[in-house]
N, C-alpha and C positions, 0 to 999 in steps of 0.2 A: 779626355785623358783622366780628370780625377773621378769619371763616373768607374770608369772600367776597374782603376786604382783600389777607390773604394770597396768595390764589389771583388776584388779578389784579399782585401783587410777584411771585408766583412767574413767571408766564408775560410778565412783562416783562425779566424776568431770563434766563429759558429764550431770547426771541426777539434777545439780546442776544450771548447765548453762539456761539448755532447763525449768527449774523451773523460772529461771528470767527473762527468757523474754516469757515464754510462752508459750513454742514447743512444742506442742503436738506430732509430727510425728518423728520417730526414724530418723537421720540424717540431720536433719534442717538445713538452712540457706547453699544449697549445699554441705551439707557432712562435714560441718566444726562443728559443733555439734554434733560430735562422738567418741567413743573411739579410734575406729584406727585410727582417724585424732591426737588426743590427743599423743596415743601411738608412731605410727608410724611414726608421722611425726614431733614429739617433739611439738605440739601446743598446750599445756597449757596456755601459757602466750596470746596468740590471741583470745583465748574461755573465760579466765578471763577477759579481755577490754571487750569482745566482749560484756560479759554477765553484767557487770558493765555500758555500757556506757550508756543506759538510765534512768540508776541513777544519774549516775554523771551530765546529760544534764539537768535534774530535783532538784539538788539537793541546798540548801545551802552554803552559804563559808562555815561554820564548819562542813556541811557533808563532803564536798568535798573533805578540808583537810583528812578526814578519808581514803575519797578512794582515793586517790592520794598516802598517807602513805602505802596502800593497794596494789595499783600497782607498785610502788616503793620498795616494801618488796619482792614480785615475778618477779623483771623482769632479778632474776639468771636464771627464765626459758629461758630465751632468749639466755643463754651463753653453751659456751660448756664445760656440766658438765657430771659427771659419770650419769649413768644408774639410779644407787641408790639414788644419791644426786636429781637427776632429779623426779624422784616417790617419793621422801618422800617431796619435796616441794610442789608438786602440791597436795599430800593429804593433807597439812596444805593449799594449797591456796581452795581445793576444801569443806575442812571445815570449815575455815572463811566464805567463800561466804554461803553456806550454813546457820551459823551462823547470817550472815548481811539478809540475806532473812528472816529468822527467827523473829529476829528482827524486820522487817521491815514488817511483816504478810503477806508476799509473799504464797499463798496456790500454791498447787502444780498442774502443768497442767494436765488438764484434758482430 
């Protein structure tokens, strides 16, 4: 149950990432814009910087603040947590970003 869970948080995360900066091609930026990079190798939290940082490099002090709040709120992904605890963060981190894209009239890569 949590493998299949995982893997449909992972590749909603992946298609959130590859939306913000652009990725057209399945596994982008070698392979680190993927689900099994996501899944298997616990990188949520690198895919979330990863897909933030040319907002943040673009942004405002008051956006900033946001995504700084933002990174700061997921960097339990970086610790050593359950299985569980670890897939249900990253589908709150892969639906804010998602959210902040939205937001932000991000259209999705083509």
């Amino acid at each position: 149950m949590i493998k299949l869970f995982g893997e449909q948080i992972s590749i909603k995360l992946e298609l959130s990432a590859r939306r913000a900066l652009n990725i057209k091609e399945k596994n982008g930026m070698g392979g680190i814009f993927s689900a099994n990079y996501i899944e298997k190798h616990r990188g949520a939290f690198t895919v979330l910087c990863a897909a933030l940082a040319p907002y943040y490099l673009n942004s405002t002090e008051e956006q900033r603040k946001t995504l700084d709040e933002m990174i700061n709120r997921y960097q339990i992904l970086e610790e050593d947590c359950s299985s569980e605890e670890y897939f249900k963060t990253t589908n709150r981190a892969a639906e804010e970003l998602k959210s902040l894209l939205n937001d932000l009239g991000v259209q999705d890569a083509e």
